[in-house]
C-alpha positions in Angstrom: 119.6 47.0 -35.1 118.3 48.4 -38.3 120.0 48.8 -41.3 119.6 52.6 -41.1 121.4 52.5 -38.1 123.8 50.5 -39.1 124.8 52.9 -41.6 124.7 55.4 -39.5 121.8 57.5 -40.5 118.6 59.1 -39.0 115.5 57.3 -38.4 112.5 57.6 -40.5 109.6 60.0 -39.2 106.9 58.0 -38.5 103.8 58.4 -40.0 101.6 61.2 -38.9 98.5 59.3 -36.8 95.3 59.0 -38.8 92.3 60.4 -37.3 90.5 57.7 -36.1 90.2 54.0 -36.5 88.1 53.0 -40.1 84.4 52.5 -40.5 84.0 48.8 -42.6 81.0 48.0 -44.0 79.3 45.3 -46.0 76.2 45.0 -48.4 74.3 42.7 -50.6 72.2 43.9 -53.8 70.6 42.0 -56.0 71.0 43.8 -59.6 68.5 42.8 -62.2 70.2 41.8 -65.6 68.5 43.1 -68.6 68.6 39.6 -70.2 68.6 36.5 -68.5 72.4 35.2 -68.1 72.9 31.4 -68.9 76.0 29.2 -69.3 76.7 25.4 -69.1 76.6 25.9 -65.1 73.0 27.9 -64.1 70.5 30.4 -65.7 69.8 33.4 -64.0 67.8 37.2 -64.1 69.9 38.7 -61.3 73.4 38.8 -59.3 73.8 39.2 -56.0 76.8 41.4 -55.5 79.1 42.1 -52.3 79.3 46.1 -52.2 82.0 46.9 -49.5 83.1 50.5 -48.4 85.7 51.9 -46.0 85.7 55.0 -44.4 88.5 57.1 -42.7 90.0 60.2 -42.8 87.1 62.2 -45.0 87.8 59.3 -47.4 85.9 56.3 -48.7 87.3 53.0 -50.3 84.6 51.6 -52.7 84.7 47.7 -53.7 82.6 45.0 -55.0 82.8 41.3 -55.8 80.6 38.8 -57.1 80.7 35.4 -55.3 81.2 32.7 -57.7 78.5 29.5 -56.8 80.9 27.1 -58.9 83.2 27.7 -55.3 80.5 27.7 -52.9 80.6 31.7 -52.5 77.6 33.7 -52.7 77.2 37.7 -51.7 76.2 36.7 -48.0 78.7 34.5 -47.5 81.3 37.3 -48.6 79.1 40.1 -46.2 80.0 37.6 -43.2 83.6 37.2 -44.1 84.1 40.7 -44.3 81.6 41.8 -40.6 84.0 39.6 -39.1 86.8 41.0 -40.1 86.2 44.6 -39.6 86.5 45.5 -36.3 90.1 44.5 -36.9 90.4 45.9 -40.1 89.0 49.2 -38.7 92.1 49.5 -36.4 95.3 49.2 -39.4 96.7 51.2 -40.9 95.9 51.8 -44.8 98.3 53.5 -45.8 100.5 50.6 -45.8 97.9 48.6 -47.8 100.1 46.2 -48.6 100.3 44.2 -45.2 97.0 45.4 -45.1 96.0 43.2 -48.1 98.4 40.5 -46.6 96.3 40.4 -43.7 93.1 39.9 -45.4 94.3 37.3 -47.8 95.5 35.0 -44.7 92.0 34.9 -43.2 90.2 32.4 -44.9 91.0 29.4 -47.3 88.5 30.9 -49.2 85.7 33.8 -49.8 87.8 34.9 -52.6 85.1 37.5 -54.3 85.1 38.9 -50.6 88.5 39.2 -50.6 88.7 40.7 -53.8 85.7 43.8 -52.8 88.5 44.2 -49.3 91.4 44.5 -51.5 89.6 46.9 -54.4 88.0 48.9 -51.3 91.6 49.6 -49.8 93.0 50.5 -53.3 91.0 53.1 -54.0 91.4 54.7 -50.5 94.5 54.2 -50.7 94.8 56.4 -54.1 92.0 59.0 -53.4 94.6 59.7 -50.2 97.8 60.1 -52.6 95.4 62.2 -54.9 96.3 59.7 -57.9 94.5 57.0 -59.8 95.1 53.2 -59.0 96.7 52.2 -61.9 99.1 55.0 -60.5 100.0 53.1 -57.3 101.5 50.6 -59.5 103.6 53.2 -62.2 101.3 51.6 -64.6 100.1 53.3 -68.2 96.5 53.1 -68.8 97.4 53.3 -72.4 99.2 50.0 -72.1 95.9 47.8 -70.6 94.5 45.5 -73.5 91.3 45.2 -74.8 88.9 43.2 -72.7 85.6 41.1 -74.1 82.2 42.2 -73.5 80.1 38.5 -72.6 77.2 37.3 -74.1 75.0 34.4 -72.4 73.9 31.6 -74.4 70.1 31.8 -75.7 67.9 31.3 -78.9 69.0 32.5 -82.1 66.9 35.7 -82.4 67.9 36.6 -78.7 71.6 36.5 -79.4 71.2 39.0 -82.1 69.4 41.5 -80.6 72.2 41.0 -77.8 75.1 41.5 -80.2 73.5 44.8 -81.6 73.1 46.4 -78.1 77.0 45.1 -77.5 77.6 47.1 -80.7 80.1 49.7 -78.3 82.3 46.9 -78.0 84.9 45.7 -79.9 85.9 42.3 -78.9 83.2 39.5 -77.9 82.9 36.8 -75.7 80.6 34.4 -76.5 79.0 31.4 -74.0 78.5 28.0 -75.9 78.9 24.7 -73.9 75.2 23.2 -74.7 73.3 21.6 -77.5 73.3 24.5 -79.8 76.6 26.2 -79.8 76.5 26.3 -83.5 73.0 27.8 -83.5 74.7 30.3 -81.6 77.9 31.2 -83.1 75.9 31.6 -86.7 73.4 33.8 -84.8 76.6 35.8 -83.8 77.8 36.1 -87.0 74.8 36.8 -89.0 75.3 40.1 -87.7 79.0 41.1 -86.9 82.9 40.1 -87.6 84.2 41.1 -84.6 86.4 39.0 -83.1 85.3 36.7 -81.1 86.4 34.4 -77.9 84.2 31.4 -77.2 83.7 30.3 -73.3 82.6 26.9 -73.3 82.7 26.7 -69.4 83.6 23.0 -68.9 80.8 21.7 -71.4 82.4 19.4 -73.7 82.7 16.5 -71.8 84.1 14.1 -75.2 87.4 15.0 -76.2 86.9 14.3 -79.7 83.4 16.5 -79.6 85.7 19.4 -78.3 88.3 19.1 -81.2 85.6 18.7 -83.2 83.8 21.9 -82.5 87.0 24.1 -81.7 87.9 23.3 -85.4 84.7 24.5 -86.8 85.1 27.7 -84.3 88.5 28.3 -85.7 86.6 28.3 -89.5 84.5 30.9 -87.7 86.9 33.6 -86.9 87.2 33.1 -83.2 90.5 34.1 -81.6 90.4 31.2 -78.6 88.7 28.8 -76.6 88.0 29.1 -72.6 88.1 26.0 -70.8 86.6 23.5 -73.5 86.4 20.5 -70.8 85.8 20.2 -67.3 89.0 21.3 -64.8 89.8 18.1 -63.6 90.4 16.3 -67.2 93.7 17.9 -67.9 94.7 14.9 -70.3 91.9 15.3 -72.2 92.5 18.8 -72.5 96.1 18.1 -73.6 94.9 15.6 -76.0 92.5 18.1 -77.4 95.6 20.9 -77.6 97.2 18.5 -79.9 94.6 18.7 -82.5 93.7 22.2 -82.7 95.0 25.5 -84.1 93.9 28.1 -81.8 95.1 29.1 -77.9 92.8 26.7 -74.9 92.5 29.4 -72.4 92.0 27.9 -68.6 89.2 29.5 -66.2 88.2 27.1 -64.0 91.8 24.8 -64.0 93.2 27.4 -62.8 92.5 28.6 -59.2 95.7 29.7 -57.6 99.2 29.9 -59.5 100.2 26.8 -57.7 97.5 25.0 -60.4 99.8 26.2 -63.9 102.7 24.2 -63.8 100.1 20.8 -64.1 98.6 22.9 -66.6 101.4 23.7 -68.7 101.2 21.1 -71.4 96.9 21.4 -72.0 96.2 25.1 -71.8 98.2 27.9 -73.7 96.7 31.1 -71.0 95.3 31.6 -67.7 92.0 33.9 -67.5 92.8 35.7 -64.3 89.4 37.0 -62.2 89.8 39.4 -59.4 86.9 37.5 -58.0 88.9 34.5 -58.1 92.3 35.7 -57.3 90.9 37.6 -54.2 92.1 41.3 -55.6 94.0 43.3 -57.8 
């Protein structure tokens, strides 16, 4: 018994059927950065990025992730998750992406990024089917989303510059530091602009007393906050270091899964949420 029956009124239509089952695909390509990317964790002049599309109806779902090496994810290891789920995949139903999404998430303890191209993929199918943007699926106001930070890798002084002049577009920076010359860096930064700034020190401050340190001087700088200062696992540093500073400790790589915030709660003052990392919108 359902509770429309129950009640006493008529059964839903069902759906109309769709016209045949979904075509899932998965690709690797290898973009080439315009300057070579480096943080406290690898140097690099590409990314490999998961392109995933799905087909049905006259329709196709675009997504993409990025696997994130710091997890042991890369782009081919996301192209296999996703091959071997799409035959399955091909067969449900979209239109009720939501156990759609479910599904997917349930499938592996990991390939997050993979996940994440799956779950943008079925979004936007999902919304070029309605007729309506994505943020629409949700009753959500463009006008409302915040301003996000446009990320600059760490390099030599000169570099940096010229790298904050092309980022001229954007408002709000994010700069890498986490190695032997954050400061070099930082000045470099603001020889040039007072934008606000957010620093990203990706686990690289491995002295507590280094990290309070140098977040003090960063605060002197203008910056806004600090991303994950020390590495994940030494949350009492952390918390040590929150007592000594002025400005917001932002978690990144602490914070995997909202099961991780409550242990969090009394180092960090914000999550950084990745759709790579989450696994989707």
């Amino acid at each position: 018994m359902t509770r429309r029956s129950l009640l006493g009124l008529p059964a839903l239509p069902a759906l109309p059927s769709l016209a045949a089952d979904a075509t899932v695909t998965a690709s690797v390509q290898k973009l080439q950065l315009k300057h070579t990317w480096t943080t406290v964790m690898s140097s690099s002049t590409h990314r490999d990025v998961l392109y995933t599309t799905i087909r049905q109806d006259g329709l196709t779902g675009k997504g993409e992730g990025a696997g994130i090496v710091r997890y042991g994810e890369s782009a081919e290891s996301g192209a296999a998750f996703v091959n071997r789920l799409a035959p399955e995949l091909a067969r449900m139903d979209l239109r009720q992406f939501g156990k759609v999404i479910d599904w997917v998430l349930k499938q592996s303890e990991a390939d997050w990024a993979a996940k994440a191209a799956l779950d943008i993929a079925v979004h936007d199918w999902v919304a070029q089917r309605r007729g309506v943007p994505v943020h629409a699926l949700w009753g959500l106001d463009p006008q409302d989303a915040p301003l996000t930070t446009f990320s600059i890798g760490i390099d030599k002084a000169e570099v940096i510059r010229q790298k904050v002049r092309e980022a001229e577009a954007y408002p709000v920076l994010k700069i890498k530091v986490g190695l032997t010359n954050d400061e070099e860096v930082i000045e470099a930064v603001r020889s040039v602009t007072k934008k606000p700034l957010r620093v990203d020190a990706n686990e690289g401050w491995k002295d507590k007393d280094e990290a309070v340190r140098k977040i003090n001087w960063l605060e002197k700088m203008g910056v806004e906050f600090i991303e994950q200062p020390m590495p994940a696992h030494m949350v009492e540093e952390t918390r040590y270091v929150r007592q000594r500073v002025h400005i917001p400790i932002i978690a990144d790589e602490a914070c995997l899964r909202p099961a991780d915030i409550p242990k969090l709660a009394q180092a960090y003052d914000g999550v950084n949420i990745k759709i790579d990392k989450a696994g989707g919108l």
